[in-house]
C-alpha positions as CSV (number, residue, x, y, z in Angstrom):
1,X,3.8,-0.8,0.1
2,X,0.5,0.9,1.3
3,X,1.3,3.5,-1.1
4,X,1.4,1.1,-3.7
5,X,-1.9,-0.5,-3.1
6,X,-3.5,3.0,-2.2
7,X,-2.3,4.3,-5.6
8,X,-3.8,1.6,-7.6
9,X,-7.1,1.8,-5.5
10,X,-7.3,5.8,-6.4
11,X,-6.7,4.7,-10.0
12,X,-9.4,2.0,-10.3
13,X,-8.0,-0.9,-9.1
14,X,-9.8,-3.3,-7.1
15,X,-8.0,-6.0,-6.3
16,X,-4.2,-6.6,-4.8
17,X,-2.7,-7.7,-8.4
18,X,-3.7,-3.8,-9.6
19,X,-0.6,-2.7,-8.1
20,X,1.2,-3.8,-11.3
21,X,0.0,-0.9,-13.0
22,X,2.1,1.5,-11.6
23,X,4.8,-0.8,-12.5
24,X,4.0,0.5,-15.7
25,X,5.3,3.7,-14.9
26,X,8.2,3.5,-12.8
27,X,9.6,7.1,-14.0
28,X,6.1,8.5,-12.3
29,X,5.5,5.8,-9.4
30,X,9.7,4.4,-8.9
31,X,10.1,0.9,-7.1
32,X,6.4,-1.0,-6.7
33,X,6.3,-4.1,-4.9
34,X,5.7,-7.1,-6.4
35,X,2.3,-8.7,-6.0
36,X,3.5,-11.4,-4.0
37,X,5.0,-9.1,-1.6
38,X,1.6,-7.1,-1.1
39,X,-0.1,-9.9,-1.0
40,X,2.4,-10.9,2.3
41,X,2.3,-7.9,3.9
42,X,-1.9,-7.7,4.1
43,X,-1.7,-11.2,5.5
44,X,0.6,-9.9,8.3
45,X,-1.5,-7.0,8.7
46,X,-4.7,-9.1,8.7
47,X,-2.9,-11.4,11.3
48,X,-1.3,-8.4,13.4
49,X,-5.2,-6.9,13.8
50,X,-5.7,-4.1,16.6
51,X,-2.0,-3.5,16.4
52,X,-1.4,-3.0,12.3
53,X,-4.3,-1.0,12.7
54,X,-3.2,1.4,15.3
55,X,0.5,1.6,13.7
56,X,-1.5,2.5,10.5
57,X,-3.4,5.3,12.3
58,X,-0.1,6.5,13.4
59,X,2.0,6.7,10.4
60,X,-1.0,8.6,8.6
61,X,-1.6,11.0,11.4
62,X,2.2,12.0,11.3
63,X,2.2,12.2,7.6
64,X,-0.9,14.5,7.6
65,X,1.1,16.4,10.1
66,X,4.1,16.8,7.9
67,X,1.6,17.7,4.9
């Protein structure tokens, strides 16, 4: 789902609800949350703090690896 909103930022978007663009295109972007479900998982993120930030860190650090 961080993908998704990450997409729609690089593409323009600037708020949460932007993700549906990709929607647009699911033969280019596949399966994109639905806005209700991004909008859920930045409120646990928000609420998670130090912690969603540190498992963030980690997930891209290994994917940059991988890359």
């Amino acid at each position: 789902m961080l993908l998704d909103v990450a997409l729609a930022v690089a593409l323009g978007g600037d708020c949460l609800a932007d993700v549906a663009m990709l929607r647009c295109e699911p033969a280019v972007f596949g399966p994109v949350a639905s806005d209700p479900t991004v909008s859920r998982l930045i409120d646990t993120l928000a609420a998670s703090g130090e912690k969603a930030l540190q498992a963030t860190r980690a997930a891209r650090s290994e994917v940059r690896g991988r890359v």
